[in-house]
C-alpha positions as CSV (number, residue, x, y, z in Angstrom):
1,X,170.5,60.3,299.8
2,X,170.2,60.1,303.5
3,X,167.1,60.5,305.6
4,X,168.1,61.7,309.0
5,X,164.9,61.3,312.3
6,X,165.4,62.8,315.5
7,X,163.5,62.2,318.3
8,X,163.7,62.7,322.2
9,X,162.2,66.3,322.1
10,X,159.7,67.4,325.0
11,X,158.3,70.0,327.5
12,X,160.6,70.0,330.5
13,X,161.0,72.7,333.0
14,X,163.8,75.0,334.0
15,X,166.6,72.7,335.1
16,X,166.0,70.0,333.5
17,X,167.4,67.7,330.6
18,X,166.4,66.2,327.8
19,X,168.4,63.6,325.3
20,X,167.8,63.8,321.6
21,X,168.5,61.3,319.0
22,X,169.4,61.3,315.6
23,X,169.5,58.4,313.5
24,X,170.6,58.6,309.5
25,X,169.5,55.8,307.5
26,X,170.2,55.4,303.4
27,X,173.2,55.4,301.0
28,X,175.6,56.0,303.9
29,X,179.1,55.7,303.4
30,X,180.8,57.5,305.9
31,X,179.1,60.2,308.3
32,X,182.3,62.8,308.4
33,X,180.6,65.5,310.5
34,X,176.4,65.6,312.7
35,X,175.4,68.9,314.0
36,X,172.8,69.7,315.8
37,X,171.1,73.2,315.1
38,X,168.2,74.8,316.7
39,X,165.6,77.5,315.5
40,X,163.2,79.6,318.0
41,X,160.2,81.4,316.6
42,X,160.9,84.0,314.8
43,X,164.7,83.7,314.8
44,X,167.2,82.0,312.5
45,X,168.6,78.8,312.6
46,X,171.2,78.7,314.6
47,X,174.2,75.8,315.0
48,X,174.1,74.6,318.5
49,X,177.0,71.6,318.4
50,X,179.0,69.8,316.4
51,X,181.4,66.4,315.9
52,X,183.3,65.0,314.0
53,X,184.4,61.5,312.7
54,X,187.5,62.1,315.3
55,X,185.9,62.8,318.4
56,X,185.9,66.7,318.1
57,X,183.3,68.5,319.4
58,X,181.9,72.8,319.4
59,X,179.7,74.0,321.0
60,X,177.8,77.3,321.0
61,X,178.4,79.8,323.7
62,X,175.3,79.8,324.8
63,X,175.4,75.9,325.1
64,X,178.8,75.0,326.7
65,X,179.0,73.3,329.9
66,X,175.2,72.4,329.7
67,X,175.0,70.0,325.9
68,X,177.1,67.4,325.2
69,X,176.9,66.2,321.4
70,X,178.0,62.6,321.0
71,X,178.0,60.1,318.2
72,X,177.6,56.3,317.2
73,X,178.9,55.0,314.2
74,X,177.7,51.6,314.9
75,X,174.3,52.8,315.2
76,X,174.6,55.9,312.9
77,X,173.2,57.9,315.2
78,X,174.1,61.2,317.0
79,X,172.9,62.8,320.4
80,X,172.6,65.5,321.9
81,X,172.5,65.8,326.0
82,X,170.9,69.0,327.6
83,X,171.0,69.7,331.1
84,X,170.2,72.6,332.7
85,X,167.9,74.2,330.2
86,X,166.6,77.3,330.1
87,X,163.3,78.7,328.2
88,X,165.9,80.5,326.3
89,X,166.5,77.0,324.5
90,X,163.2,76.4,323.4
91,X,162.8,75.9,320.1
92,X,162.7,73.6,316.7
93,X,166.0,71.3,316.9
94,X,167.3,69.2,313.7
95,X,170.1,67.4,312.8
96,X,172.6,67.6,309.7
97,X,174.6,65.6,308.3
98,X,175.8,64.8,304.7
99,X,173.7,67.6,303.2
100,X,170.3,66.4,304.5
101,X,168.7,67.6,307.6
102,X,165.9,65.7,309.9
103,X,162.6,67.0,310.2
104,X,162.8,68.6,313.9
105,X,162.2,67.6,316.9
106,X,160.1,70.4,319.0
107,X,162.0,70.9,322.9
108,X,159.8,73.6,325.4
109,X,161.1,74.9,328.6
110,X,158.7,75.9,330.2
111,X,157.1,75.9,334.1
């Protein structure tokens, strides 16, 4: 099983960035495919970005040109780079990978 902990989440205001991290420890083998995907109060979970073990990334529409999802196999880690935010991207964020997810990390746009 692996056990995935983000962290890097925040209160920021409008126009600003935040980086969050994603580390997977456990029975690793190979980490094919991280997403990162994002749930706002009283919405549903929604997939934000993607990568895969090539270098190939999606992104949601209303994320492109702002996040950039990245990855470190050395590290098994993957991040997630957010610039320009909006308080239309607050909310919960976790990470997935090999079936498990992290526990969230909370990000707040807010002035």
């Amino acid at each position: 099983q692996v056990q995935l902990v983000e962290s890097g989440g925040g209160l920021v205001q409008p126009g600003g960035s935040l980086r969050l991290s994603c580390a997977a420890s456990g029975s690793i083998f190979r980490i094919n495919v991280w997403a990162w995907y994002r749930q706002a109060p009283g919405k549903q979970r929604e997939l934000v970005a993607i990568i895969t073990s090539g270098g190939t990334t999606d992104y949601a529409d209303s994320v492109k040109g702002r996040f950039i999802i990245s990855r470190d196999d050395a590290k098994n880690t993957v991040y997630l780079q957010m610039n320009s935010l909006k308080p239309e991207d607050t909310a919960v964020y976790y990470c997935h990978c090999a079936g498990s997810w992290g526990q969230g990390t909370q990000v707040t746009v807010s002035s």
